[in-house]
Backbone bond lengths (Angstrom), bond angles and torsions (degrees), N, CA, C in turn:
res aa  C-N    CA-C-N  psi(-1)  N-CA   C-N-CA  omega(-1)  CA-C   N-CA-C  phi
1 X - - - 1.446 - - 1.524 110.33 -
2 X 1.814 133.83 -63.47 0.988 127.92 124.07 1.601 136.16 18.63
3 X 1.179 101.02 -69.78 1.933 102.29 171.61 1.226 106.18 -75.81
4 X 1.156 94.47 -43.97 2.435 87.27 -166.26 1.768 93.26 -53.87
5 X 1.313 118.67 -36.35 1.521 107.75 -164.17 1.436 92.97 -63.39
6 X 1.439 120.94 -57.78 1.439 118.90 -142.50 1.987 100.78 -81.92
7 X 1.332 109.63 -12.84 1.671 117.81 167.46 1.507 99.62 -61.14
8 X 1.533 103.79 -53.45 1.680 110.24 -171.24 1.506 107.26 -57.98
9 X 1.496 142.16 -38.97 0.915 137.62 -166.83 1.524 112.87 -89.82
10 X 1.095 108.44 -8.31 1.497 112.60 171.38 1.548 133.93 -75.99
11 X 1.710 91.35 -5.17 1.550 110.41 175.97 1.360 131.23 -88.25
12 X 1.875 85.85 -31.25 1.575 118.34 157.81 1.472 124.11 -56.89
13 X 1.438 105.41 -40.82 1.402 114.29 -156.69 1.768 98.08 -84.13
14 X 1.108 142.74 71.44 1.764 135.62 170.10 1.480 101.08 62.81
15 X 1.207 117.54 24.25 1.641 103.10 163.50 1.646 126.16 54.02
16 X 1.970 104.24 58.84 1.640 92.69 -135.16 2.101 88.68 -86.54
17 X 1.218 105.11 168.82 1.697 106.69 -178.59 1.495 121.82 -45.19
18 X 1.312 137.68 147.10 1.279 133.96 169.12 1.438 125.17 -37.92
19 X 1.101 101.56 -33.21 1.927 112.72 173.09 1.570 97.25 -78.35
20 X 1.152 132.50 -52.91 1.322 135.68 -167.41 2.444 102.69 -45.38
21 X 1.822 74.30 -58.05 1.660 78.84 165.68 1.421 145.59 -35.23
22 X 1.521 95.95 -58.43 1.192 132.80 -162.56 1.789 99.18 -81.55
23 X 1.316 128.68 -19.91 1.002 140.57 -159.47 1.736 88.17 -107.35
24 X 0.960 126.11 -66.91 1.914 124.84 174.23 1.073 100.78 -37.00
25 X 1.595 123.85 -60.60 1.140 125.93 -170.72 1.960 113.18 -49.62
26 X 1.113 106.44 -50.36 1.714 115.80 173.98 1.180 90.67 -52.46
27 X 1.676 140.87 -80.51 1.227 139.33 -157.29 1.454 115.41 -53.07
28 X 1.292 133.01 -40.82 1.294 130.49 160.22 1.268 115.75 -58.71
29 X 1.150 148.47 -25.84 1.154 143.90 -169.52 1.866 100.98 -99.23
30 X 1.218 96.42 -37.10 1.728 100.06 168.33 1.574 117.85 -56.43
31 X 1.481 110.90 -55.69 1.303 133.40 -141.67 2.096 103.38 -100.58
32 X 1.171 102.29 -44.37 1.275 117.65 -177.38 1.298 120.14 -23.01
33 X 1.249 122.76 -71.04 1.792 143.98 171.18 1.905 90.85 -45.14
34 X 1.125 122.01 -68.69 1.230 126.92 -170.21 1.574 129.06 -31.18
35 X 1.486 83.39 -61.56 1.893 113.44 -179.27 1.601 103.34 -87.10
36 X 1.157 132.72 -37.65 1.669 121.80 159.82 1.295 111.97 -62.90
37 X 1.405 142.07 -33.52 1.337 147.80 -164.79 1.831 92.46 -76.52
38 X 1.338 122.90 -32.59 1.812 137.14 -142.83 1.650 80.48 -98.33
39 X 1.294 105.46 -57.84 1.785 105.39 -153.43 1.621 107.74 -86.51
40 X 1.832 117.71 -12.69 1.226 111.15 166.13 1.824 119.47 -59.44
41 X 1.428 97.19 -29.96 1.596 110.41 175.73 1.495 109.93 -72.96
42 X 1.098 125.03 -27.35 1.691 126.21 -150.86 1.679 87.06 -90.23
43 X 1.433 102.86 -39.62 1.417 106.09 -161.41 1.564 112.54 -101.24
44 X 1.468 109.00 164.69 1.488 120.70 163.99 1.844 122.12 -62.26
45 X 0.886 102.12 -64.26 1.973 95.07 172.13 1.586 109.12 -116.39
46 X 1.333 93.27 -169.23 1.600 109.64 167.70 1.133 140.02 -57.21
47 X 1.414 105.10 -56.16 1.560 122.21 144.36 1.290 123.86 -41.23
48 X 1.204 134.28 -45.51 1.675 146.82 -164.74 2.097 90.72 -65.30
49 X 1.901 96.49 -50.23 1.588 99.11 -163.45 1.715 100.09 -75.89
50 X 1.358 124.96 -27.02 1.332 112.22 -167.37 1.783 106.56 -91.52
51 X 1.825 108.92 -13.62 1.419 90.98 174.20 1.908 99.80 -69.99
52 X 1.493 95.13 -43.74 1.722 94.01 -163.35 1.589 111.08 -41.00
53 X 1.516 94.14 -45.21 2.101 97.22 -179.45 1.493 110.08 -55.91
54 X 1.294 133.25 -23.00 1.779 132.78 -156.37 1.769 84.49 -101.37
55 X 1.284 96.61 -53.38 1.895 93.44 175.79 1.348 112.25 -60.02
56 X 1.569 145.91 -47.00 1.347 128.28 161.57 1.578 125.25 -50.61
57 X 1.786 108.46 -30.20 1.881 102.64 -178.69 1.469 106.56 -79.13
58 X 2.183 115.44 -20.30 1.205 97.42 157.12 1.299 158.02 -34.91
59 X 1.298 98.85 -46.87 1.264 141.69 -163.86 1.698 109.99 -75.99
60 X 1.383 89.20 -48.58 2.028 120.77 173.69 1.607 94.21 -52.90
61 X 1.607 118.43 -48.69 1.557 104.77 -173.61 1.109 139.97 -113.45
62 X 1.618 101.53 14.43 0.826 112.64 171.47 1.908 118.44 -101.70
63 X 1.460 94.36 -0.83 1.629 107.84 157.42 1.259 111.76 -126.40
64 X 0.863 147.60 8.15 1.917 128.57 -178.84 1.125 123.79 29.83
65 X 1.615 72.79 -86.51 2.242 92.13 179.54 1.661 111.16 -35.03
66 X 1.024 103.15 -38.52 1.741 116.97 -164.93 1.691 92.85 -66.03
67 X 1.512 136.55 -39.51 1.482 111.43 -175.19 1.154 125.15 -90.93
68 X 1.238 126.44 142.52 1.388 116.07 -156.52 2.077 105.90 -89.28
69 X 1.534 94.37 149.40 1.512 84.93 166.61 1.315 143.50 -65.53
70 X 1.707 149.43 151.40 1.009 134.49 153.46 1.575 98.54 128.53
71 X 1.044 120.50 127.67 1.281 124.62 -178.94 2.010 131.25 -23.36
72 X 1.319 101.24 -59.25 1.135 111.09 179.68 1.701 112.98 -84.38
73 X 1.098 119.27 -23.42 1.598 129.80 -175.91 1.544 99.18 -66.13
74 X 1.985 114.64 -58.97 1.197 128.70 -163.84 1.452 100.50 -72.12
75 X 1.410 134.97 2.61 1.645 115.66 -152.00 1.640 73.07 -118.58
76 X 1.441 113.22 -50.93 1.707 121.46 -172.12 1.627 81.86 -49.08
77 X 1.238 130.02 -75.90 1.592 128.98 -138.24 2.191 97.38 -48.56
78 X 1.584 122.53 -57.46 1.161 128.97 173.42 1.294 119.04 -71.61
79 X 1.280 121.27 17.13 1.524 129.44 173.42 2.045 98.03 -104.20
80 X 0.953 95.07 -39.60 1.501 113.34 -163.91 1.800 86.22 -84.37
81 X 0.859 115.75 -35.85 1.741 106.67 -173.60 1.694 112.51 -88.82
82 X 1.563 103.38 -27.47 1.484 113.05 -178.26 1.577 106.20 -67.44
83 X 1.403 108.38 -45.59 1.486 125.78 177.41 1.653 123.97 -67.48
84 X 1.441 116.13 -21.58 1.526 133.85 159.93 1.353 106.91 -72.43
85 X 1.110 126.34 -32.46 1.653 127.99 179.57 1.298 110.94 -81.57
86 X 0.984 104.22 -47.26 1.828 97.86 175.47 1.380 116.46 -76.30
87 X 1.515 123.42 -21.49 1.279 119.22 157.68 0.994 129.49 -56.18
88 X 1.438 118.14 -51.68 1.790 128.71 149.79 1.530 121.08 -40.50
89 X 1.184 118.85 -36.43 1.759 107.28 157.97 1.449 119.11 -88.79
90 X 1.085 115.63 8.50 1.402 119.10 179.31 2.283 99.02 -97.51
91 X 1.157 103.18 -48.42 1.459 91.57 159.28 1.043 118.78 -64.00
92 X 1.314 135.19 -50.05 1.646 131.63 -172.77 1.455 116.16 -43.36
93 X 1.730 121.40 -42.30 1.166 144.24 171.63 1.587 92.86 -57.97
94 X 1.382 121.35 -79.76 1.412 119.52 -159.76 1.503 103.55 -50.67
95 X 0.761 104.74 -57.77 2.154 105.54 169.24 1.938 105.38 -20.34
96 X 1.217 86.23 -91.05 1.593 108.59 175.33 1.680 120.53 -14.89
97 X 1.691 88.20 -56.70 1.731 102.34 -170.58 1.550 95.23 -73.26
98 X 0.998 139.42 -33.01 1.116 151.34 -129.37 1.716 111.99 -98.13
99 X 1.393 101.26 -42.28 1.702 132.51 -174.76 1.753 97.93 -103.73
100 X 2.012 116.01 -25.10 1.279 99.50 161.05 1.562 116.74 -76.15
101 X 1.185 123.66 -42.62 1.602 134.26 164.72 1.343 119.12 -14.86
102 X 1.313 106.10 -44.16 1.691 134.36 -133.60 2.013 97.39 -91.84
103 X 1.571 119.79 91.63 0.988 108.98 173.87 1.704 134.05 -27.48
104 X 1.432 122.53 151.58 1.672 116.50 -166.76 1.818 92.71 -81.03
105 X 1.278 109.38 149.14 1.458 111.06 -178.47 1.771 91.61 -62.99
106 X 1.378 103.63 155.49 1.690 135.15 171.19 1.353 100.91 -40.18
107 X 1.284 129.77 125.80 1.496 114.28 166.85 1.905 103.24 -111.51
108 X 1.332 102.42 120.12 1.636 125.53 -174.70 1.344 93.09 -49.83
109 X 1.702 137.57 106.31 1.128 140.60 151.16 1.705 118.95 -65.26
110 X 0.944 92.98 -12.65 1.674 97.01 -179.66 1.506 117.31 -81.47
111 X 1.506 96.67 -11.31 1.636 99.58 174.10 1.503 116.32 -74.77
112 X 1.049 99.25 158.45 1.582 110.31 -179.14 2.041 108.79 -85.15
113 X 0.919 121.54 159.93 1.503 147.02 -176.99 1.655 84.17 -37.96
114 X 1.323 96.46 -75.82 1.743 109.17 -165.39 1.393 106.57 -48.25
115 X 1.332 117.08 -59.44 1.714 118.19 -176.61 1.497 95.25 -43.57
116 X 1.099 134.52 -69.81 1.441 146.70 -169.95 2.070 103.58 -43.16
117 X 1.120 134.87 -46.37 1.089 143.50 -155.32 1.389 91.85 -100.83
118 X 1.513 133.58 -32.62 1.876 129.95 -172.05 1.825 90.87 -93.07
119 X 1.497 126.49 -20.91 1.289 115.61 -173.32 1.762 108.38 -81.17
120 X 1.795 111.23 -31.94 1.224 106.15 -168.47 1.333 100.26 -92.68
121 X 1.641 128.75 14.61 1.574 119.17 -159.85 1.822 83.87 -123.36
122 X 1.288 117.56 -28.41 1.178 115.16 166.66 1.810 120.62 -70.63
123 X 1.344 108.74 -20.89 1.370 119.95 167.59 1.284 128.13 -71.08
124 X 1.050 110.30 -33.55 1.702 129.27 -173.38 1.580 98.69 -87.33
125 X 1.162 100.68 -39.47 1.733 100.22 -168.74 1.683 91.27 -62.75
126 X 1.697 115.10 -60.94 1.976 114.37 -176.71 1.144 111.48 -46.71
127 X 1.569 134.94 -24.71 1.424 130.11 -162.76 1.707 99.89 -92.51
128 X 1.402 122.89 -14.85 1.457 134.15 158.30 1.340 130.42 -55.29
129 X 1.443 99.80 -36.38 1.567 111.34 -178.75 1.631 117.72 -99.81
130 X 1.539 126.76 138.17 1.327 146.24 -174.02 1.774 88.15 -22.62
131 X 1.671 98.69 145.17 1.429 101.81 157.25 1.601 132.60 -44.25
132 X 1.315 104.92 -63.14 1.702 121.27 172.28 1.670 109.93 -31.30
133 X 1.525 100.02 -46.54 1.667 102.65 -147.58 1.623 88.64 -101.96
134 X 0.950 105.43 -3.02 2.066 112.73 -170.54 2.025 95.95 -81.88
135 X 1.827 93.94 -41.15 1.558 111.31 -158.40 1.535 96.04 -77.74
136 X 1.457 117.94 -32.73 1.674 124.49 -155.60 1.853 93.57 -91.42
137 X 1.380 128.92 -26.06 1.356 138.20 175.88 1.726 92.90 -82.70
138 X 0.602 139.10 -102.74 1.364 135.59 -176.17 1.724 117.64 0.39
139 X 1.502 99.87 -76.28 1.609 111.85 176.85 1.423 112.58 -53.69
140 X 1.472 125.18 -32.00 1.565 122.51 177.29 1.059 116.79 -96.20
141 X 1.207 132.92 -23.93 2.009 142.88 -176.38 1.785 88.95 -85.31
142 X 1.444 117.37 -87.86 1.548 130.55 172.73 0.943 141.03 -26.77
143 X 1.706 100.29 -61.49 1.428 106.36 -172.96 1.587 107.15 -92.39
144 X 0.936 108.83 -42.17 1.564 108.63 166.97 1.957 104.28 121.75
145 X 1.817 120.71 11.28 1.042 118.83 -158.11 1.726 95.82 -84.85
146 X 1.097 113.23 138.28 1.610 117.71 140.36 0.994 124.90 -21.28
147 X 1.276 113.77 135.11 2.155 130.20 151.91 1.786 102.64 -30.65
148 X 1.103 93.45 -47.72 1.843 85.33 -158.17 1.418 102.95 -85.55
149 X 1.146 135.25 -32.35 1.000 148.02 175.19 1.361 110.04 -59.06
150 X 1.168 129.35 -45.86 1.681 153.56 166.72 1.468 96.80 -43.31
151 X 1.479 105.45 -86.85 1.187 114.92 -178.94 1.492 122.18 -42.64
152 X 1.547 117.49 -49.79 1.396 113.04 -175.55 2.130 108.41 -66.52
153 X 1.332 115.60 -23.78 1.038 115.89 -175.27 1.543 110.16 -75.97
154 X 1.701 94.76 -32.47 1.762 81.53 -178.75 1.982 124.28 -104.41
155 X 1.421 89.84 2.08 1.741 97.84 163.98 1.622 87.54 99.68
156 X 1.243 131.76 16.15 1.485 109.22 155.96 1.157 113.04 -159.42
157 X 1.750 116.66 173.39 0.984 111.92 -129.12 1.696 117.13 -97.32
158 X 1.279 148.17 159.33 1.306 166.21 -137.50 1.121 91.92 -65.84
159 X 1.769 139.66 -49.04 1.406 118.16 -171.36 1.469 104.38 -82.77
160 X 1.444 127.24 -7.37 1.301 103.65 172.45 1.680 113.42 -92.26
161 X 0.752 121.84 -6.13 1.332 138.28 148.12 1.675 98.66 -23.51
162 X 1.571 95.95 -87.27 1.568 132.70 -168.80 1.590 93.54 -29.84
163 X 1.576 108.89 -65.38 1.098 99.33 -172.18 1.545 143.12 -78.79
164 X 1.013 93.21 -32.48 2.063 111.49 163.02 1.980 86.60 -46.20
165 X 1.238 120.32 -74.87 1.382 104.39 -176.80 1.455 137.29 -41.50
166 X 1.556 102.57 -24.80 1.849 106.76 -171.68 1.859 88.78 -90.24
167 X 1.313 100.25 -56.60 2.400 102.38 175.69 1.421 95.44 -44.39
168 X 1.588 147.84 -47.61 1.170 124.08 -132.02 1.797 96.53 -106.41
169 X 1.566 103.32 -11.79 1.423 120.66 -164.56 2.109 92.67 -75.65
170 X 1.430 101.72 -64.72 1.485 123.76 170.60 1.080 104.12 -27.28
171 X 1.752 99.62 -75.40 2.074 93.97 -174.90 1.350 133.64 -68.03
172 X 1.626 107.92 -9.01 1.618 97.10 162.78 0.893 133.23 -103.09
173 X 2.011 110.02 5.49 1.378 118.68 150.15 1.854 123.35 -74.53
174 X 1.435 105.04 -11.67 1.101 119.88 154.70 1.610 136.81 -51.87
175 X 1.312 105.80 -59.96 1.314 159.03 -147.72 2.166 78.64 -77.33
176 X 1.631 89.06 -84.16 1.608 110.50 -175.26 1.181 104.92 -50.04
177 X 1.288 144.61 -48.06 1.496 135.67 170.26 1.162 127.22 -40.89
178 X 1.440 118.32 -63.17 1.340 120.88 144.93 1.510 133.01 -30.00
179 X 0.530 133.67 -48.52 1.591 139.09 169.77 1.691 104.12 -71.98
180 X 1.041 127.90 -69.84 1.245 115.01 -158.96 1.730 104.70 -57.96
């Protein structure tokens, strides 16, 4: 069951050469028992260890070239990649728990009905618009940061700034029309 997936994903992965195949194919059949036996420990269930194993043979075919030959080199190379993956769900979790932990911001009782109904209609409208231009409206309307400051924080430059603000300004006058 196992191989047919990771055969199937190999069609996906850049179409790698028949040897390239045929060579995953050896390594899964080598490696398999090994790296499920490794990631049942790393991980919480069964599922957790058999996605992590299909996500490391991913990984296997969608580079080839990248594992090295020879028994112990190739087992180190998917030991070292099986173990990066579960580290990566091991932050994802700490994230999660972390932001669940994380008291709900204060909600201003002193506001009136309306403040309350233009704050969550103004919310819905930002959660509409592209990440970038959602993040660049926020920090300049909200937070109160500068163009340049914007720009230098996010790696480009001041007129695109300018403009994510005038597109992002449009579409949530867009956005808000609609709704109300």
């Amino acid at each position: 069951m196992m191989g047919d997936t990771i055969v199937m994903s190999l069609a996906a992965a850049d179409t790698p050469r028949p040897e390239a195949a045929e060579r995953l194919g050896q390594l899964f059949d080598t490696h398999y028992s090994r790296l499920y036996s490794l990631a049942r420990r790393l991980t919480k269930s069964p599922d957790a260890a058999r996605d992590a194993v299909q996500d490391t043979f991913l990984r296997a075919a969608r580079s080839p070239h990248a594992i090295p030959c020879g028994m112990p080199n190739e087992e180190a190379w998917l030991v070292r990649v099986l173990i990066n993956i579960c580290k990566d769900e091991w932050r994802k979790q700490a994230v999660r728990k972390r932001l669940a932990a994380e008291p709900a911001p204060p909600v201003d009782r002193r506001g009136t009905e309306s403040e309350l109904v233009a704050r969550s209609t103004i919310w819905r409208a930002l959660d509409a618009l592209p990440p970038r231009r959602r993040a660049i409206l926020v920090m300049y309307e909200i937070e109160g940061a500068g163009i340049p400051a914007i720009a230098q924080l996010l790696g480009v430059r001041a007129v695109t700034v300018r403009w994510h603000l005038s597109v992002g300004r449009r579409e949530l006058a867009r956005v808000i029309g609609t709704t109300s």
